[in-house]
TILUMZA-293323 format. One record per atom (N, C-alpha, C): residue number from 0; atom name; x, y, z. Coordinates in steps of 0.1 Angstrom, whole numbers. Each point is the difference from the previous one (the first is absolute). Layout:
% residues N
PT / NUM / CA / X / Y / Z
...
***
This chain:
% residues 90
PT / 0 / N / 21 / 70 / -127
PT / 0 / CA / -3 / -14 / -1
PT / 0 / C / -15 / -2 / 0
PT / 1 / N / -6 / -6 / -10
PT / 1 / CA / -17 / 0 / -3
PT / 1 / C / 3 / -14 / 3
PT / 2 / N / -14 / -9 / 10
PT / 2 / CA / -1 / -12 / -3
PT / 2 / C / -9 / -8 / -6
PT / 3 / N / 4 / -13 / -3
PT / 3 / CA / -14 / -5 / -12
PT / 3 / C / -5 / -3 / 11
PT / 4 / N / -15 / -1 / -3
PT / 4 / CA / -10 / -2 / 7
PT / 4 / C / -5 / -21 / 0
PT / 5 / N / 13 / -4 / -8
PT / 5 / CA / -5 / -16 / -6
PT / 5 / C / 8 / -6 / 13
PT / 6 / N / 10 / 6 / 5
PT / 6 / CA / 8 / -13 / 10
PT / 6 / C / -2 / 4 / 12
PT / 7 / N / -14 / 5 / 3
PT / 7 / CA / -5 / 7 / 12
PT / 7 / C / -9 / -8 / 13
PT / 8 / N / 2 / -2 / 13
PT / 8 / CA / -8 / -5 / 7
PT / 8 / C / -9 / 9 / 3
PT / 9 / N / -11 / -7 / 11
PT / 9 / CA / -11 / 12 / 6
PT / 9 / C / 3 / 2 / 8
PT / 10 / N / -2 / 18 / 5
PT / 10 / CA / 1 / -4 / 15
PT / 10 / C / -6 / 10 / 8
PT / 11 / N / -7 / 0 / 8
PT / 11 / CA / -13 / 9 / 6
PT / 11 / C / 4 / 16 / 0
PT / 12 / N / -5 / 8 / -7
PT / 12 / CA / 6 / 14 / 2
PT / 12 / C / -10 / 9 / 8
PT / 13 / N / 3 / 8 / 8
PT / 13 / CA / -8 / 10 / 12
PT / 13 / C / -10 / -1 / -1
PT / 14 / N / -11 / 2 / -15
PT / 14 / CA / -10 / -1 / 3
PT / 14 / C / -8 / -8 / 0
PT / 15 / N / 4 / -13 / 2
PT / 15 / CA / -3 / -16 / -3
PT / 15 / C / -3 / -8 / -5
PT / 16 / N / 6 / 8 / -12
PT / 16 / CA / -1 / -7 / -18
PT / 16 / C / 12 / -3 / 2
PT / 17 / N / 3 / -8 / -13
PT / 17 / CA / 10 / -8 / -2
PT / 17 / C / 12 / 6 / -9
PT / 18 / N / 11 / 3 / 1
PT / 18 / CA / 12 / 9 / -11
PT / 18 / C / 5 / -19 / -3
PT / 19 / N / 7 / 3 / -11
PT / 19 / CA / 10 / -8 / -6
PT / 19 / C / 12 / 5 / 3
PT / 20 / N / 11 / -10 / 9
PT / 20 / CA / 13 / 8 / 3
PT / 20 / C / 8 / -13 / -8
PT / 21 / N / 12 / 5 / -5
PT / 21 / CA / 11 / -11 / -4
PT / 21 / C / 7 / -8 / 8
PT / 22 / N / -2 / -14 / -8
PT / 22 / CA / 6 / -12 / 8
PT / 22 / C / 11 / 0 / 3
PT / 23 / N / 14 / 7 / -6
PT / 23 / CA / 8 / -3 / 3
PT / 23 / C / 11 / 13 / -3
PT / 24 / N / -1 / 5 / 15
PT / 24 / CA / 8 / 14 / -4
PT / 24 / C / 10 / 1 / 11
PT / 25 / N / 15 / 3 / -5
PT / 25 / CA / 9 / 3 / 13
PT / 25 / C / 1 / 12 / 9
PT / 26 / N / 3 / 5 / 7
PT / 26 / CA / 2 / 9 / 7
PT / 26 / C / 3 / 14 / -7
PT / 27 / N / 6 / -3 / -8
PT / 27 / CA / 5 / 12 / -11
PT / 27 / C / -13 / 7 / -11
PT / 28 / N / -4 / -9 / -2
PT / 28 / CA / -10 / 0 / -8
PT / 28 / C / -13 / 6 / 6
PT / 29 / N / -4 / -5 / 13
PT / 29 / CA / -12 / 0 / 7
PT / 29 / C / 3 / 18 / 6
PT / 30 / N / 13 / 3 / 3
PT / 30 / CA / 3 / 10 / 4
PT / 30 / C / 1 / 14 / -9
PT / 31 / N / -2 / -7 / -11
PT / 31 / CA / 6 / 11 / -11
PT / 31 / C / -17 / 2 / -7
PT / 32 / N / -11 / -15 / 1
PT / 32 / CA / -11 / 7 / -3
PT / 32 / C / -7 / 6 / 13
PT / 33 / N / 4 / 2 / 10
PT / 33 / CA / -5 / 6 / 13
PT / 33 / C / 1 / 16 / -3
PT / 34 / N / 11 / 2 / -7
PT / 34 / CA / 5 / 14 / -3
PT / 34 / C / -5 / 6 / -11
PT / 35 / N / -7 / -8 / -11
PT / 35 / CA / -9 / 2 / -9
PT / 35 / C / -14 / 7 / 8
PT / 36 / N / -8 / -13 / 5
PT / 36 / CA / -9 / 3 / 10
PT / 36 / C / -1 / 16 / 9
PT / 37 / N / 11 / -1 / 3
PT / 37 / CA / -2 / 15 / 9
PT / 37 / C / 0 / 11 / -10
PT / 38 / N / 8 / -2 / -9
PT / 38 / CA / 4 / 13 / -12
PT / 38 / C / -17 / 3 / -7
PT / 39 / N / -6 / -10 / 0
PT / 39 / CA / -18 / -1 / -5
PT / 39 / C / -11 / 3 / 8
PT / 40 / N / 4 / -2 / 14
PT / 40 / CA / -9 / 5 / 9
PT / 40 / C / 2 / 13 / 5
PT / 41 / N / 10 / 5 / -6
PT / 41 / CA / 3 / 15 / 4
PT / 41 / C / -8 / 10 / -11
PT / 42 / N / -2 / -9 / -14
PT / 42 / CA / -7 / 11 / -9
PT / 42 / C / -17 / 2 / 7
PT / 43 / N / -1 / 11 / 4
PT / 43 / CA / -14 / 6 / 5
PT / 43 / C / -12 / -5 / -8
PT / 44 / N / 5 / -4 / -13
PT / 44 / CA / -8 / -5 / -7
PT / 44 / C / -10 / -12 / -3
PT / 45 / N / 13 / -9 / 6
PT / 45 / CA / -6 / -14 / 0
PT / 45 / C / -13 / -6 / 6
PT / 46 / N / -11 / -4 / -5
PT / 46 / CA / -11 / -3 / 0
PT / 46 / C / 0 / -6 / 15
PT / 47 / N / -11 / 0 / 7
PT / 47 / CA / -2 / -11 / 14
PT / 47 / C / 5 / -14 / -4
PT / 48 / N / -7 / -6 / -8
PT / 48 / CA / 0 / -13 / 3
PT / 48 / C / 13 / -4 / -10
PT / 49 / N / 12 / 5 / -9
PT / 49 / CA / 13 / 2 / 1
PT / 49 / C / 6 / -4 / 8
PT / 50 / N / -1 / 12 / 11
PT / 50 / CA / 6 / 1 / 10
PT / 50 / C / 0 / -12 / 9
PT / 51 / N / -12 / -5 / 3
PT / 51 / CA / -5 / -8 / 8
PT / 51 / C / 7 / -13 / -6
PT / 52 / N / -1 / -6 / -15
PT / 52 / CA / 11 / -8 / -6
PT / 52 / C / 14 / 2 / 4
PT / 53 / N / 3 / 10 / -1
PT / 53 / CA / 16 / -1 / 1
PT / 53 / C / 5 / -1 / 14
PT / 54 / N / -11 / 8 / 12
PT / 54 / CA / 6 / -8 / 11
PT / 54 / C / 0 / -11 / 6
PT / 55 / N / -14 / -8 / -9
PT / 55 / CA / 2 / -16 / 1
PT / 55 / C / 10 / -4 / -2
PT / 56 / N / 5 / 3 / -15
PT / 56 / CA / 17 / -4 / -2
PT / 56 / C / 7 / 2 / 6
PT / 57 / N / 2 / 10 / 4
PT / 57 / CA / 15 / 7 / 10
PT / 57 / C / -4 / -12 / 16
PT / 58 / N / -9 / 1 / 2
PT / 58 / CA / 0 / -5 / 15
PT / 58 / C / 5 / -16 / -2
PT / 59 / N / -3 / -8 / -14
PT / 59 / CA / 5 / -11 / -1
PT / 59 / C / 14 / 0 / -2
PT / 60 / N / 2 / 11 / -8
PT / 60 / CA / 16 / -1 / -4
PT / 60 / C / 8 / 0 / 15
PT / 61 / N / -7 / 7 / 10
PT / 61 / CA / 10 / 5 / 10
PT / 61 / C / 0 / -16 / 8
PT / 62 / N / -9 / -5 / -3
PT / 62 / CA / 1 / -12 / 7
PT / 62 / C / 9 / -12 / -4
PT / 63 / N / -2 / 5 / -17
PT / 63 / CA / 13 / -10 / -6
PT / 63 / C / 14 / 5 / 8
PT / 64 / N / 4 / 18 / -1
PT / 64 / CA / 12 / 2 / 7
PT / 64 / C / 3 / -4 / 13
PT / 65 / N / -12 / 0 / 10
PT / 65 / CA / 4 / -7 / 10
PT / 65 / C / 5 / -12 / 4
PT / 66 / N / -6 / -11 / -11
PT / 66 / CA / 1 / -10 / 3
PT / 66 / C / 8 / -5 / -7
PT / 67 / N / 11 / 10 / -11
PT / 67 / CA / 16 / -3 / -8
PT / 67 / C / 9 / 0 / 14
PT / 68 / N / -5 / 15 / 6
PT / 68 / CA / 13 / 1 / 12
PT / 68 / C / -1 / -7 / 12
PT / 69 / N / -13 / -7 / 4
PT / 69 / CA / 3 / -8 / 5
PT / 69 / C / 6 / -15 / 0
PT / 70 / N / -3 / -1 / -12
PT / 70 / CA / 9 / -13 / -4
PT / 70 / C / 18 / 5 / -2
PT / 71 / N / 3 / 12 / -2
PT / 71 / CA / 14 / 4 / 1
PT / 71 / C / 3 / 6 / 11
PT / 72 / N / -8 / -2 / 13
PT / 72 / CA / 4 / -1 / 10
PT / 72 / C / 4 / -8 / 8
PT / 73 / N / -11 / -12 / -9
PT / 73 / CA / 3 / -14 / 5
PT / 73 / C / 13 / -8 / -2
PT / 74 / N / 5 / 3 / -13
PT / 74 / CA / 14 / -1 / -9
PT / 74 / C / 9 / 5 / 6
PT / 75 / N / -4 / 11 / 7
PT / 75 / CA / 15 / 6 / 6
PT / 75 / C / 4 / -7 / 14
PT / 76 / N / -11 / -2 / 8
PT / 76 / CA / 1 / -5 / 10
PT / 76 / C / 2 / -16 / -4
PT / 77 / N / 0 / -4 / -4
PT / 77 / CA / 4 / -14 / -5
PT / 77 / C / 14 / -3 / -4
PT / 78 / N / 7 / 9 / -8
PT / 78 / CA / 9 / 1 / -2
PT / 78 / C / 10 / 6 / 8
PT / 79 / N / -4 / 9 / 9
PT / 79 / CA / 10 / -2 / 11
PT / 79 / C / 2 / -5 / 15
PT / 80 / N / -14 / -7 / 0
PT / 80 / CA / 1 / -9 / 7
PT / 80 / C / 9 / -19 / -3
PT / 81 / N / 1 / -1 / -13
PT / 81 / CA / 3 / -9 / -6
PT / 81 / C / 17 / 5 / 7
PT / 82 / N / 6 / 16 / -8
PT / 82 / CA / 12 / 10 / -1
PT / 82 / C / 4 / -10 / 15
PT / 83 / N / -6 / 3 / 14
PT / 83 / CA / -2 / -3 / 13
PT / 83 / C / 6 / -14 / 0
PT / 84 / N / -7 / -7 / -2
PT / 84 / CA / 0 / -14 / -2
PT / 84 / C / 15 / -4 / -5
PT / 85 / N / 2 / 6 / -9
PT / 85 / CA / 13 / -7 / -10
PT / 85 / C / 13 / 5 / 11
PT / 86 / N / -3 / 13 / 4
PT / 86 / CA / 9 / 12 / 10
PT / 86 / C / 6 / -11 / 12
PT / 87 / N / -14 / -8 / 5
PT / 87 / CA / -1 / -5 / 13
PT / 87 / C / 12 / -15 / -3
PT / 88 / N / -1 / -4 / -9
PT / 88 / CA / 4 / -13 / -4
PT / 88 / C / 18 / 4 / -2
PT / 89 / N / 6 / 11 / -4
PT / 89 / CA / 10 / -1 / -7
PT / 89 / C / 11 / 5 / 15
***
């Protein structure tokens, strides 16, 4: 998965320039270009300041992941607390 660079926010990368990460990516997505990311930082090749881009990216992506499962943590616990609720009533 390649992303366009047009539906892209900024967002501070390690070395405190600015990466363009995408506005709107799910869990799936964010997690599958994380695996890109690593598969690129492994070629010995890749230039310094590459590198230094793509862990910009990756460290944003990881934040989008965290903050998918925290909202589907929040989901789950809501829902069986509600589960609770309806339990308590019947």
């Amino acid at each position: 998965m390649v992303l366009s660079c047009r539906n892209l926010l900024l967002m501070r990368e390690a070395s405190g320039a600015f990466v363009k990460m995408p506005e709107k990516l799910n869990f799936e997505q964010s997690l599958s270009r994380l695996s890109e990311i690593s598969e690129a930082m492994n070629d010995q090749n890749l230039p310094l300041e590459e590198a230094l881009k793509l862990y910009g990216e990756a460290v944003g992506l990881i934040d989008i992941c965290k903050r998918r499962i925290e909202t589907a943590k929040l989901t789950i616990e809501r829902i069986e607390n509600e589960s609770r609720i309806n339990e308590t009533r019947t």
